[in-house]
FIKOLZA-1660 file (N, C-alpha, C; in steps of 0.1 Angstrom, whole numbers, plus 5000, padded with zeros to 4 digits):
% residues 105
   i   px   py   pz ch aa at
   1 3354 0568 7879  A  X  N
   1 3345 0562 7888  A  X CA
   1 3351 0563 7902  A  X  C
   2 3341 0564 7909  A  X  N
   2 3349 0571 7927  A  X CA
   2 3347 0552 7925  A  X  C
   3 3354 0552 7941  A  X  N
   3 3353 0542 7949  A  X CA
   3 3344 0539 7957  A  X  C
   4 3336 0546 7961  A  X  N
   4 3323 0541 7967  A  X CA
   4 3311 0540 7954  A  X  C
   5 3314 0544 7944  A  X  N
   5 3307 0541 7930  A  X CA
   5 3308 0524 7929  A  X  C
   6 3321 0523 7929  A  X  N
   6 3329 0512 7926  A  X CA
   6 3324 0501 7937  A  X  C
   7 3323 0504 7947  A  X  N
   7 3318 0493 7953  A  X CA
   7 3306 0489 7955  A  X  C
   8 3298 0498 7953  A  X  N
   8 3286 0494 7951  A  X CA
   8 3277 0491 7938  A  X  C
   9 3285 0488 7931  A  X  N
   9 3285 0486 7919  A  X CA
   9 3289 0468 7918  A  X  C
  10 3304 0467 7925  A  X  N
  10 3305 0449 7931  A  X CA
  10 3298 0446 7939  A  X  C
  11 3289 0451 7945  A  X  N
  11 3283 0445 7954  A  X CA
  11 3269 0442 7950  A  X  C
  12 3266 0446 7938  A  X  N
  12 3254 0444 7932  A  X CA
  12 3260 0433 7918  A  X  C
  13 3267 0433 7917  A  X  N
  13 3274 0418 7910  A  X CA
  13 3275 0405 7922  A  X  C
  14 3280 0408 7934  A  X  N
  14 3283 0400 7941  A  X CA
  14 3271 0394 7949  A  X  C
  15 3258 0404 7949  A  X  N
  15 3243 0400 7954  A  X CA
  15 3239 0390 7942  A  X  C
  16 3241 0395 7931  A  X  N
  16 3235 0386 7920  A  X CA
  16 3240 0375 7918  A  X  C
  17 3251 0372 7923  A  X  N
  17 3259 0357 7922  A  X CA
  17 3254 0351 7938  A  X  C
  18 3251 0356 7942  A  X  N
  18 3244 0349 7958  A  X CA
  18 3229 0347 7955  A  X  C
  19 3223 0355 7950  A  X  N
  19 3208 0354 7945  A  X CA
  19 3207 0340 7941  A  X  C
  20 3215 0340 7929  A  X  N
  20 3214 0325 7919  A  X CA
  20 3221 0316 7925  A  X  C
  21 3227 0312 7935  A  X  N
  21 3232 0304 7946  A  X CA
  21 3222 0298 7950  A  X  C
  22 3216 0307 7955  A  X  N
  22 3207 0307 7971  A  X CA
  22 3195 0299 7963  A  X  C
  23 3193 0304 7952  A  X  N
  23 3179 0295 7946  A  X CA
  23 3180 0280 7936  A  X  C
  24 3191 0279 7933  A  X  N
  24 3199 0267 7933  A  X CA
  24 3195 0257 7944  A  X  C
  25 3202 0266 7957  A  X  N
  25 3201 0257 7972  A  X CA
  25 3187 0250 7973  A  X  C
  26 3179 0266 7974  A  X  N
  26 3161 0261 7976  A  X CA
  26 3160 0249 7967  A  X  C
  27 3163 0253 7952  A  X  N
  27 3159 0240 7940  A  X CA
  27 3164 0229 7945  A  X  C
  28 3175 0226 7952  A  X  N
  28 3182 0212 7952  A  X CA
  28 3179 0210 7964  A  X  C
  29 3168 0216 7975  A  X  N
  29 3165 0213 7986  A  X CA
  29 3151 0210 7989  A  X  C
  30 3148 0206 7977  A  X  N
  30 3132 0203 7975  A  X CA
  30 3123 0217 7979  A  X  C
  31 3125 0233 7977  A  X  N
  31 3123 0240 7980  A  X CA
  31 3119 0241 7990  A  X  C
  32 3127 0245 8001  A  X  N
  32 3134 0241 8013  A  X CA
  32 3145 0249 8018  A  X  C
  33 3147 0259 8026  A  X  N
  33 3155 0270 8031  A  X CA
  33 3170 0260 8032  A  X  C
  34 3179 0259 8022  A  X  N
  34 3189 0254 8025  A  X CA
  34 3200 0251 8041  A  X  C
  35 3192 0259 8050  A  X  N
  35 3200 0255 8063  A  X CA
  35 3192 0255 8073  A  X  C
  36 3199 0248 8080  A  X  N
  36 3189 0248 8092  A  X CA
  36 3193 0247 8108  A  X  C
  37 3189 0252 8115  A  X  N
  37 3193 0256 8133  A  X CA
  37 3203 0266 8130  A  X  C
  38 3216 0258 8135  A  X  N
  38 3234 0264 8137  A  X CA
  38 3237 0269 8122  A  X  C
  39 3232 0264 8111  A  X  N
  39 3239 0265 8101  A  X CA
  39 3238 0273 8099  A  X  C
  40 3227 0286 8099  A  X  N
  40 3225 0300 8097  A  X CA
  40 3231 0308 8096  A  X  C
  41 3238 0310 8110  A  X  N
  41 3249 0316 8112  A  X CA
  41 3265 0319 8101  A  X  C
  42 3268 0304 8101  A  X  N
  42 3279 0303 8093  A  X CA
  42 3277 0305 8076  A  X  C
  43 3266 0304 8074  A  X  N
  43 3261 0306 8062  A  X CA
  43 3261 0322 8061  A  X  C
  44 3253 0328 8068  A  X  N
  44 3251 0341 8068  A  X CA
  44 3266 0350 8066  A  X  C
  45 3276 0342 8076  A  X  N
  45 3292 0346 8076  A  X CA
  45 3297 0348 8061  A  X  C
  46 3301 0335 8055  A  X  N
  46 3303 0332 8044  A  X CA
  46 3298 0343 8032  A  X  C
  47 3282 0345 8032  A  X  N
  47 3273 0352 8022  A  X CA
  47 3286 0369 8023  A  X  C
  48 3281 0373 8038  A  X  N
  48 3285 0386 8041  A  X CA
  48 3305 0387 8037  A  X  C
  49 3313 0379 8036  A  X  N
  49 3325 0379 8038  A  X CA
  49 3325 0376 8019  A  X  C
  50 3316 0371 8013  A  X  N
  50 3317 0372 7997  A  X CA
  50 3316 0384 7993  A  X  C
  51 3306 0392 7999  A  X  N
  51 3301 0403 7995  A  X CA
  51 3309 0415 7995  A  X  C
  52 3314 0416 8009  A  X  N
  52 3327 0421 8010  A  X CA
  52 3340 0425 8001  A  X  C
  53 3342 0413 7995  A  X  N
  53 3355 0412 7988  A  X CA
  53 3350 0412 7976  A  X  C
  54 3336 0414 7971  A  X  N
  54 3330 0418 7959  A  X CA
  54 3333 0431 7961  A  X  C
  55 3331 0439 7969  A  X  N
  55 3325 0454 7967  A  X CA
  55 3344 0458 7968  A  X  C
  56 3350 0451 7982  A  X  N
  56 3363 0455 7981  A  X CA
  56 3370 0457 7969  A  X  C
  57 3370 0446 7959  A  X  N
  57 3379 0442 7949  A  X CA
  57 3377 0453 7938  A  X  C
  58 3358 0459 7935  A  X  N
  58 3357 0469 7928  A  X CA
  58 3359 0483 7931  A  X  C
  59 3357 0487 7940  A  X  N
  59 3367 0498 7946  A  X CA
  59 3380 0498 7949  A  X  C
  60 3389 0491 7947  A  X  N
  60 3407 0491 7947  A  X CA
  60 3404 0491 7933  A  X  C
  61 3395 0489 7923  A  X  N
  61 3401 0488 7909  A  X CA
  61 3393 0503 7902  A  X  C
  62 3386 0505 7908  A  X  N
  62 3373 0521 7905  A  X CA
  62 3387 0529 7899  A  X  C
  63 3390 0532 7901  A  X  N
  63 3398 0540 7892  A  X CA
  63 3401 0538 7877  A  X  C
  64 3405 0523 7876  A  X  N
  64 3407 0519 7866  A  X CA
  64 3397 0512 7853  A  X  C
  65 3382 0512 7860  A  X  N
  65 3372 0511 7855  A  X CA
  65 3364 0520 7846  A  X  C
  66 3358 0522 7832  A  X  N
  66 3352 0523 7822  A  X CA
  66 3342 0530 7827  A  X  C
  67 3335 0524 7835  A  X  N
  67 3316 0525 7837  A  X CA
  67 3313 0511 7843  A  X  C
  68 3299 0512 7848  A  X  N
  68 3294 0503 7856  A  X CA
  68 3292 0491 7850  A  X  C
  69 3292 0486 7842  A  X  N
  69 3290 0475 7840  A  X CA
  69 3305 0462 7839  A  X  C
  70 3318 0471 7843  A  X  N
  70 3334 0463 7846  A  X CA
  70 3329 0462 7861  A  X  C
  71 3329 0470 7867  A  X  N
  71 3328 0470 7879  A  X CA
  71 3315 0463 7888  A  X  C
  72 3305 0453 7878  A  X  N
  72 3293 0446 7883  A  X CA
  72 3304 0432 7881  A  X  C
  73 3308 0434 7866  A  X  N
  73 3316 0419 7865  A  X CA
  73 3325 0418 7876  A  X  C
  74 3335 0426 7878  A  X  N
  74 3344 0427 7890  A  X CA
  74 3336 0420 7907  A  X  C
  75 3324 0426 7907  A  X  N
  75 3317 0422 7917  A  X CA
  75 3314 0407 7917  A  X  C
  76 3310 0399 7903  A  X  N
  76 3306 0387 7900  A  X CA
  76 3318 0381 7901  A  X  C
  77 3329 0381 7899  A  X  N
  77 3341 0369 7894  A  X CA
  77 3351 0376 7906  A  X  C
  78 3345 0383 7916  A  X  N
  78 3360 0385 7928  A  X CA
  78 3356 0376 7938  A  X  C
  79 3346 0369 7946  A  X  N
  79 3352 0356 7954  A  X CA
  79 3356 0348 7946  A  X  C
  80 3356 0340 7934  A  X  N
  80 3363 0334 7926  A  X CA
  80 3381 0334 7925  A  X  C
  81 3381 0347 7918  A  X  N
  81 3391 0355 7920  A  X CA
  81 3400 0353 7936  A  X  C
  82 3393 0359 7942  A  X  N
  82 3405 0358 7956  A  X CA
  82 3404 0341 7958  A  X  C
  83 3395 0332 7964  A  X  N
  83 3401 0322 7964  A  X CA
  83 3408 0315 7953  A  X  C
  84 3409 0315 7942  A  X  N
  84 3420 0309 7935  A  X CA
  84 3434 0314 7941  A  X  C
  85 3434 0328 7943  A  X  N
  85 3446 0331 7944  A  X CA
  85 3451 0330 7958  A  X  C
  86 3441 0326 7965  A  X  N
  86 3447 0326 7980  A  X CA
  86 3452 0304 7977  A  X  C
  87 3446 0301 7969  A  X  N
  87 3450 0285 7969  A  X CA
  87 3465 0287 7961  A  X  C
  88 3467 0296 7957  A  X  N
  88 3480 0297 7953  A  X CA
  88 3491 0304 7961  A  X  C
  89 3491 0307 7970  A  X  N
  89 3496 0314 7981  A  X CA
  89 3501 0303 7990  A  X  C
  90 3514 0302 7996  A  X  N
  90 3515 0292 8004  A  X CA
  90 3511 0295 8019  A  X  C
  91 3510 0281 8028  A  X  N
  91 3505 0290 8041  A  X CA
  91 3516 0290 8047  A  X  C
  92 3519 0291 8060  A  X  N
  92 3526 0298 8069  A  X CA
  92 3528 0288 8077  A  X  C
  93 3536 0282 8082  A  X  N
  93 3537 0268 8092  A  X CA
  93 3539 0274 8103  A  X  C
  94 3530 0277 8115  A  X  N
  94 3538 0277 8129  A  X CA
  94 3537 0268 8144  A  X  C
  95 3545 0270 8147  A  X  N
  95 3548 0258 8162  A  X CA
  95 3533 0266 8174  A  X  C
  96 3532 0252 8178  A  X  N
  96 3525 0259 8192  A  X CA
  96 3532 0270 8196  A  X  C
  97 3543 0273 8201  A  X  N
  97 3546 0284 8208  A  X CA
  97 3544 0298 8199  A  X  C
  98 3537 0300 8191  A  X  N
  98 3533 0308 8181  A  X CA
  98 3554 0316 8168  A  X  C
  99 3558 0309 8171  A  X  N
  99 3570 0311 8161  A  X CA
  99 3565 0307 8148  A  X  C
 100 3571 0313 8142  A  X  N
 100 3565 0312 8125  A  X CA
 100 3579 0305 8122  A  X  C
 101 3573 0293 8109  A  X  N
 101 3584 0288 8101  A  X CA
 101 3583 0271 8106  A  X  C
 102 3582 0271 8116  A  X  N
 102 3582 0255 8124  A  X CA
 102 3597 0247 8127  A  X  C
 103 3604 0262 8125  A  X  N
 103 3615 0258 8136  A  X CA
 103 3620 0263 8151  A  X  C
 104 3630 0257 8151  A  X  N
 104 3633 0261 8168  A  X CA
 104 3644 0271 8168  A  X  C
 105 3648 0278 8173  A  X  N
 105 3656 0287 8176  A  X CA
 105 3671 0283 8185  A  X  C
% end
């Protein structure tokens, strides 16, 4: 499978896990556009930055994929996927003066 196979292939797993979000939202918002004024924006951010690292995640793996239906899953379970692993990752402590580590020299 190429890699532009591959990603658009997570990106149609990663639409379908926003799909069933988004109508969740309406449901639990008395059917009702879950955001409203400013929130758009940030929402809109978030949607596009999932989708992203859906399609990303199945294209770095397209090679190592079967056929289209690993690489929909790949699309569904990679925001999942990266944030667990970025909560596992430690952060990076730095001082105002932009020095990494949060010591002094």
């Amino acid at each position: 499978m190429s890699p532009i196979e591959g990603a658009l292939w997570g990106l149609l797993g990663g639409l379908a896990v926003e799909a069933l979000e988004l109508a969740g939202e309406i449901r639990r918002n008395k059917n009702r556009w879950p955001w409203t004024g400013r929130k758009l924006w940030p929402s809109l951010c978030a949607v596009v930055l999932r989708l992203a690292a859906s399609s990303a995640l199945a294209a770095a793996m397209s090679d190592q994929l079967t056929g289209q239906w690993p690489a929909f899953c790949i699309g569904v379970g990679a925001p999942l996927a990266v944030s667990r692993i970025s909560e596992q990752t430690p952060a990076i402590a730095s001082d105002r003066d932009g020095t990494e580590g949060g010591g002094r020299a």
